[in-house]
C-alpha positions in Angstrom: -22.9 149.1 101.8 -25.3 147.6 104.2 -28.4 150.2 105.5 -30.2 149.8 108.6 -33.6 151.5 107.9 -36.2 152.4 110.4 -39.2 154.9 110.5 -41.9 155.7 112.5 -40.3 155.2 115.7 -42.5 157.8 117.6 -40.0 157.6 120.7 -39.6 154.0 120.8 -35.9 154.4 121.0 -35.6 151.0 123.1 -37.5 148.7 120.2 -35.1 151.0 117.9 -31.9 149.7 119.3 -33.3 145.6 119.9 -33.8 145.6 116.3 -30.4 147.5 115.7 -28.5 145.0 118.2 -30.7 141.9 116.1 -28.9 143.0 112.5 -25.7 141.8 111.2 -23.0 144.6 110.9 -24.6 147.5 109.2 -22.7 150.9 107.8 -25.5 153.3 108.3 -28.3 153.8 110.3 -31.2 155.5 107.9 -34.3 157.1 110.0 -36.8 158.2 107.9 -38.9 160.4 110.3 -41.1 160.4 112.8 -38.9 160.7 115.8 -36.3 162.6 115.0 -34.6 162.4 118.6 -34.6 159.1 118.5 -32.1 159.2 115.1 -30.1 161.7 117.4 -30.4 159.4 120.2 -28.9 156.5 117.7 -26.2 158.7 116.9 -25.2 159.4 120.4 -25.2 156.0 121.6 -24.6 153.9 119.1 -20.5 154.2 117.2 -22.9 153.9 113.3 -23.2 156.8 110.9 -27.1 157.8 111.0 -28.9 159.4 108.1 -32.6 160.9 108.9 -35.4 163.0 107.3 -37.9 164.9 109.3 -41.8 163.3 108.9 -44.4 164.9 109.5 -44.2 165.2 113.8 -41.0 165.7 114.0 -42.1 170.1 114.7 -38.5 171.4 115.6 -36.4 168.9 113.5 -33.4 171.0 111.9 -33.5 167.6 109.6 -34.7 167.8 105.6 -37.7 166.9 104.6 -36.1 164.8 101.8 -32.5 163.9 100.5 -31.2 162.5 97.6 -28.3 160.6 99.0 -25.7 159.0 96.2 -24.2 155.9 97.8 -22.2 153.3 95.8 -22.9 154.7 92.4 -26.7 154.6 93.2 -29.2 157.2 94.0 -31.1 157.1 97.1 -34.3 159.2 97.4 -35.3 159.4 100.9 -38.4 161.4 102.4 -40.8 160.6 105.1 -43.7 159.9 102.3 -46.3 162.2 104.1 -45.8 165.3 101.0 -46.1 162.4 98.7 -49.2 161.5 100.0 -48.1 158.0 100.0 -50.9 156.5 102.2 -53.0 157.2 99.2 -50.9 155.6 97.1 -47.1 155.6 95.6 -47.8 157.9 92.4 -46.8 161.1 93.2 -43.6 159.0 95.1 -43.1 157.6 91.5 -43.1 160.5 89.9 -40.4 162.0 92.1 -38.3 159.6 91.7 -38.1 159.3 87.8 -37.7 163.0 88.3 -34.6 162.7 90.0 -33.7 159.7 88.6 -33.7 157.7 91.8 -32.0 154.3 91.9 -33.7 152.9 95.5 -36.7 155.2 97.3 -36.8 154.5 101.5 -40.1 156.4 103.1 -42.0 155.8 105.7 -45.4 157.5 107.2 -47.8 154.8 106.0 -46.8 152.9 109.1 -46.9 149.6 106.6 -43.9 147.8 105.6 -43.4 148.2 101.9 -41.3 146.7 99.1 -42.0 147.2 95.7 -40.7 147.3 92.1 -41.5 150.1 89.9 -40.0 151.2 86.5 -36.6 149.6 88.0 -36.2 151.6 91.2 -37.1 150.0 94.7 -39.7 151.3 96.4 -38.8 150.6 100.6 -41.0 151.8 103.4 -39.8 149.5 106.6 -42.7 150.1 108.7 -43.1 151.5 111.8 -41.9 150.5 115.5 -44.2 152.5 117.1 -44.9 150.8 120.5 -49.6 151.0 119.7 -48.9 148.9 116.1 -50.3 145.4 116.3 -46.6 144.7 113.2 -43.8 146.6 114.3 -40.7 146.4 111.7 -37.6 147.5 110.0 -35.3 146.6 106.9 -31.9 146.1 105.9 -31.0 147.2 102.5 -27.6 145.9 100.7 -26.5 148.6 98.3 -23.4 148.1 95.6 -22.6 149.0 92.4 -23.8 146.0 91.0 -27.4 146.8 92.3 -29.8 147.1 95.5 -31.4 144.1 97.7 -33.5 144.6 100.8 -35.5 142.4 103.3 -37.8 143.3 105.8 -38.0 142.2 109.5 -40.4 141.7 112.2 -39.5 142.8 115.4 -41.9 142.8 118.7 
């Protein structure tokens, strides 16, 4: 299953669908907070299933805070980061993770475009597109039985 991950969008819903429109075919559409209408716009426009936690401005969001998502065998932790504290560092984020046993962990919040191997599970934060960041980004993540792969992609 192929993932289309974003975060951080912070109402750049135009940026959002560019980098949607620049990916091959995708399955799902995972918004990891941070502009919750914007997932909700995705979904309305777009015919893609979307996924989406609610970060830390999204006040009003009926979306979880986290979700541990099994797709293709695998399990998925995704939050927006911010209870982790992850723009002190991924150890608390690692800690959740073995704790649930996580396969692949997508957050966001830090703003920076992560990808990192820890204890076997894949640590993913695609960035942000919001429209004041000098890097603006996103990832595609290929999930399968046999395992998980993921770039990451600049977009302006």
């Amino acid at each position: 299953m192929k993932l289309f991950v974003i975060s951080d969008t912070h109402g750049n819903i135009k940026l959002a669908l560019k980098a949607h429109s620049r990916s091959e075919r995708i399955d799902v559409i995972v918004h990891l907070g941070d502009g919750f209408s914007d997932a909700d716009l995705m979904r309305e426009l777009l015919d893609e299933d979307v996924i989406n936690v609610a970060g830390n401005c999204d006040l009003g969001s009926s979306a979880p805070r986290e979700l541990l998502w099994e797709c293709e065998g695998k399990r998925i932790l995704l939050t927006h980061g911010d209870a982790y504290r992850v723009k002190a560092g991924l150890e608390k984020l690692k800690r959740r993770a073995l704790e649930v046993k996580a396969d692949l962990v997508l957050f966001g919040h830090s703003h920076l475009a992560t990808h990192e191997l820890h204890s076997g599970i894949l640590f993913l934060n695609p960035g942000t597109m919001m429209s004041s960041a000098l890097q603006k980004s996103y990832a595609i993540v290929d999930v399968s039985q046999d395992g998980t792969s993921a770039s990451l992609h600049d977009i302006s």
